[in-house]
Structures are given as C-alpha cells and as structure tokens.
C-alpha positions as CSV (number, residue, x, y, z in Angstrom):
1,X,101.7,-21.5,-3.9
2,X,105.4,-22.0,-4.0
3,X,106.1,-18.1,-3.4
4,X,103.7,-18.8,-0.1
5,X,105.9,-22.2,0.8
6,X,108.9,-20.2,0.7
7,X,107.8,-17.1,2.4
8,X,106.3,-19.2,5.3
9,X,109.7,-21.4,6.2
10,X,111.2,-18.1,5.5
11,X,109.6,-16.6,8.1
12,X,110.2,-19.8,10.6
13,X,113.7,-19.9,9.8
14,X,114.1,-16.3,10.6
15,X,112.4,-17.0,14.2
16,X,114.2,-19.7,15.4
17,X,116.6,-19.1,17.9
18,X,120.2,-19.7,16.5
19,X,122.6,-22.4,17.8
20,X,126.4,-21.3,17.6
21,X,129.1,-23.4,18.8
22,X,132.0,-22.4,20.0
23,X,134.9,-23.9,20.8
24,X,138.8,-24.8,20.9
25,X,139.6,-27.3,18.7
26,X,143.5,-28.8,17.8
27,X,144.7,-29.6,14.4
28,X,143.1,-32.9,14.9
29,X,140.2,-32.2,16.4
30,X,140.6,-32.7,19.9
31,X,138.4,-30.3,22.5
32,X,138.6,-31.9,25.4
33,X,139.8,-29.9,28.4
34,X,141.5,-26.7,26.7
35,X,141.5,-24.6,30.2
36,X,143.6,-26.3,32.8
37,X,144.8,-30.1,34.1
38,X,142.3,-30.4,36.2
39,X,139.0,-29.7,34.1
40,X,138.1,-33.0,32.3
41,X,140.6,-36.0,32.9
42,X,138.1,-38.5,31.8
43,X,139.7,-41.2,29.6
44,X,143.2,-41.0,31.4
45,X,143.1,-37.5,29.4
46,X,146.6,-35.9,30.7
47,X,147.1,-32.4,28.7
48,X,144.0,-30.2,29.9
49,X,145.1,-27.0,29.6
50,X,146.5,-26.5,26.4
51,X,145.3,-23.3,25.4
52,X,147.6,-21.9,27.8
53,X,150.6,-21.6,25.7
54,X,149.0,-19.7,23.0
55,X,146.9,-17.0,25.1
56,X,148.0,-13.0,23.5
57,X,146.2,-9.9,22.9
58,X,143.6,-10.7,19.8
59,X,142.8,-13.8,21.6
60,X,141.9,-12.3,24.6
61,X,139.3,-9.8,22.7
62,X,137.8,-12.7,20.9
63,X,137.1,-14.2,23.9
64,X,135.5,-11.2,25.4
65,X,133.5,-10.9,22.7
66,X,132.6,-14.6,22.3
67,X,131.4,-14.6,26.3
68,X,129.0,-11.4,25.7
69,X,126.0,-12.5,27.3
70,X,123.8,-15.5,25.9
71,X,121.9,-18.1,26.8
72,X,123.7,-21.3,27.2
73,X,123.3,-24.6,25.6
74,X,125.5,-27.2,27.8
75,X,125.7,-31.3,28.4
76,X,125.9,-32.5,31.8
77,X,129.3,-32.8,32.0
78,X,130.4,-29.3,31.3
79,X,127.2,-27.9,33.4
80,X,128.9,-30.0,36.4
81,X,132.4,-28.0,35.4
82,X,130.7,-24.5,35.1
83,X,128.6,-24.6,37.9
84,X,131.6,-25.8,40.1
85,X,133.5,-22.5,38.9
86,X,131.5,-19.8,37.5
87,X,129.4,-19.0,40.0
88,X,131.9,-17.3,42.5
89,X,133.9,-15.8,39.2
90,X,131.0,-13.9,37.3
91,X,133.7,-11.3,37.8
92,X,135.6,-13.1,34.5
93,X,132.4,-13.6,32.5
94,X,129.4,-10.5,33.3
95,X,126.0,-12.0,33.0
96,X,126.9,-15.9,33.1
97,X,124.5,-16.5,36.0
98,X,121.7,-14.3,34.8
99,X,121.3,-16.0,31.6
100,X,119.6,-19.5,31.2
101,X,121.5,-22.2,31.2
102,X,119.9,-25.1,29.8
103,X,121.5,-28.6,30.3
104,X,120.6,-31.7,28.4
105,X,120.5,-34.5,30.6
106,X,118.6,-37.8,31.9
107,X,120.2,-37.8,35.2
108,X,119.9,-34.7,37.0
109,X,116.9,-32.7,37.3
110,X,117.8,-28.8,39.3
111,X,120.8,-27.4,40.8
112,X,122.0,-24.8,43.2
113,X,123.4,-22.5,40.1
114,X,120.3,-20.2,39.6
115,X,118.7,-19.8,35.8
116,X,119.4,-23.5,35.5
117,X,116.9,-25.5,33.3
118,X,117.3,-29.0,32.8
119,X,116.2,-30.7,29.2
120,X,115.3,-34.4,28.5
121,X,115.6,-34.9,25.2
122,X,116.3,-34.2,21.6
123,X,112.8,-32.6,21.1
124,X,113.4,-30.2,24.0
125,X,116.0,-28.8,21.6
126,X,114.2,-28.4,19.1
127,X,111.2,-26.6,21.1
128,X,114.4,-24.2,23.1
129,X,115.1,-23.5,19.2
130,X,111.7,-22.9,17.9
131,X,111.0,-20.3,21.4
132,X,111.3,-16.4,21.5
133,X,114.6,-15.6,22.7
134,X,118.4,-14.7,22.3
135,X,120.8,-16.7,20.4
136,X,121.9,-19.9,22.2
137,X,125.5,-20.4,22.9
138,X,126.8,-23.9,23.2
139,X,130.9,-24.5,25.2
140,X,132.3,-27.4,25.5
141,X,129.9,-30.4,25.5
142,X,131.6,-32.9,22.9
143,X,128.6,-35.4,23.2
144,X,126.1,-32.7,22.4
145,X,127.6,-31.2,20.2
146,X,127.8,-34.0,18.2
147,X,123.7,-34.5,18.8
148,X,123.4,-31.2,17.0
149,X,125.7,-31.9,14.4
150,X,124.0,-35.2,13.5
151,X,120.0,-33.6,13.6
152,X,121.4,-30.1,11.7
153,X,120.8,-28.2,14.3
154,X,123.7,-25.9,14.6
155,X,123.7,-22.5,13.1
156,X,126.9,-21.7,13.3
157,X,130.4,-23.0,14.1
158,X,133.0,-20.4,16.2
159,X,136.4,-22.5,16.6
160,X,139.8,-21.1,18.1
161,X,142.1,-23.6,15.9
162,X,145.2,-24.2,18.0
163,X,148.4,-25.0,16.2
164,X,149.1,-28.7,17.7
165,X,147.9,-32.4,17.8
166,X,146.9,-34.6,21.0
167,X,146.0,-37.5,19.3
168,X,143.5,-38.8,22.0
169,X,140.6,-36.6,23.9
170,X,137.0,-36.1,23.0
171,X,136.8,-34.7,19.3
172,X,134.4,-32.2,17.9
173,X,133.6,-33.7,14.6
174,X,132.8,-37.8,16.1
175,X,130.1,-40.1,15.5
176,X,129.0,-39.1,12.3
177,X,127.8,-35.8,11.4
178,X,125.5,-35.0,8.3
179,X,127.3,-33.7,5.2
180,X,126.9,-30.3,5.5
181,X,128.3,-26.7,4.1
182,X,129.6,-23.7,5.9
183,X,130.4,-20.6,5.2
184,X,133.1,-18.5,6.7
185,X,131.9,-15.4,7.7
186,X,135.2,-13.7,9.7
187,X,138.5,-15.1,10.1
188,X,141.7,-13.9,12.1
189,X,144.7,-15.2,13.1
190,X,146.7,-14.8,16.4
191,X,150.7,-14.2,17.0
192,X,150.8,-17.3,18.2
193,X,149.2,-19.3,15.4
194,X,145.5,-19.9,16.3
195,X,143.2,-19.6,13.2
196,X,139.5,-18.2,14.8
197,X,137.3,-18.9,12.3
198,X,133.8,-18.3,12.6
199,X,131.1,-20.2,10.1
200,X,127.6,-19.8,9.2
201,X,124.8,-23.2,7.5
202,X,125.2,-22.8,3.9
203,X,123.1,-25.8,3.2
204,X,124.2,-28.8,1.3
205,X,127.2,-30.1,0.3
206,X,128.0,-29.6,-3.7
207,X,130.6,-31.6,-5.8
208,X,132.1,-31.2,-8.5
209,X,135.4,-32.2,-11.1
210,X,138.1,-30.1,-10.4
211,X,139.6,-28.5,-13.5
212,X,136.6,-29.3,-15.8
C-alpha cells in the first residue's frame, strides 16, 4: 500500500506544471524596479534601474536563455508594466505575446495584450499548476511571489544576485515564507560581480550541531 501511495504522488508531482521564479535580487533583497527609473516608483522608490551598471556578456546569455519561451505567471502590477512595453518590442523577447500570460488579480478582468488570462484567486494557481502544459515562468511580481512562497508553490528559484544594497524597495523574501530547502542546481558568476544562481525544492529544512 505504501509502494502504491508513493508511486501515485509520484506520478502527480511529475505532472504538475513547474513554477520557476526568476528574478534580480540585491544583497539585501530588494527587487523592485531593476530595469530603468521609470518602471516601478511606487513607495517614493528612486533607484529603478540598477541592473544597468552591471550588464556584460554572460549576463546577456543568461538572459536569453531565461526569456526562451514560457508561459507567464505575473501580478497586476508587473502585467500593467509588460503589457505597456512588450507588445510593440517582441523583437527583444521572441514568443512573449504568443505565450499565456496569466495575471492574478481581483481588479481587472481582460486586456488588449492578446493570450492574456486573468486569475482570481489562490486556487486558480493551484488548478494553472495541476493543468497540461509548459513550465510557468514568474518576473517580477514581489506580492505574488511571496503568495507562492508562503503556499510552497514554487519549483524553482532563478536569481541574478547584484553586488549592492538599496535598503528600501519591495523584497523577494517578505511576509513570511515557509521554511523550506533548495538546492542549487547551476551557478555562475559575471565580470562584474552578479552571482546567477539557479535552485530547485529540496523539501524540508534539516538542522543539525555543527562540529558534532
């Protein structure tokens, strides 16, 4: 009976639909706003753009490999950035409005930007994840993010570590996520200092005494 238990979340497990994060993060956690002044001021926030500095040659490949196509996971608030942008610059990111973008929010309900498909609720998540599909790619979207993190719902964690500290912006790890273990799974490190480190669920967290 316990062989057929395992072998039948096994096989569940192996269906569901990933959810990867990926993001830019600073040393202390800050995400808010990484591509340019203008993209999220909310909160008085006055250094968007602060990837800039850092941009080289391994980053660049990263990035065009991070951006192959998916579909997207995004909360209002980066929808409204994305769909403001990327639909007259597919040019810069091939396939981003053929793939679904699905946006968790209790306020809008359809948009202009086609393959757009709006979610309610927690337990539309969890259906998206338990559907046929391709992996599900989640940018930017502190706030949801942070829903995930809390129900265990994220798969994997992709984060571009940038070498400085902002103090105040919206931060990746906030509100409380579960304890919970990663794996790394590929590491690199740019010429100009940003770790990309790229983690898989690894269940739960084990202690121990250091040195016993």
């Amino acid at each position: 009976m316990a062989f057929l238990t395992n072998f039948v979340l096994y096989k569940t497990n192996f269906n569901m639909r990933k959810i990867i994060v990926t993001t830019f993060i600073t040393l202390d956690g800050v995400m808010q706003a990484p591509g340019g002044p203008k993209e999220d001021t909310s909160g008085g926030f006055k250094y968007g753009g602060w990837t800039a500095p850092y941009s080289d040659e391994v980053s660049g490949k990263v990035m065009q490999k991070q951006m192959k196509p998916a579909d997207l996971l995004l909360g209002r608030k980066t929808f409204e950035i994305f769909a403001s942008y990327w639909p007259e610059h597919a040019d810069f990111w091939p396939g981003i409005n053929d793939v679904t973008k699905y946006v968790l929010s209790k306020t809008m309900k359809k948009s202009e930007w086609k393959n757009s498909v709006f979610l309610n609720s927690l337990a539309d998540i969890k259906k998206l994840k338990n559907s046929k599909g391709s992996d599900i790619k989640v940018w930017g979207s502190s706030k949801l993010i942070q829903l995930l993190l809390k129900n265990d719902l994220v798969d994997e964690l992709w984060l571009k570590i940038y070498p400085l500290t902002l103090g105040k912006g919206k931060k990746l790890f906030d509100n409380g996520p579960i304890p919970a273990a990663f794996t790394l799974t590929e590491s690199s490190v740019t010429s100009t200092g940003v770790i990309i480190a790229n983690y898989k669920r690894a269940g739960k967290v084990k202690t121990g005494t250091v040195g016993a």
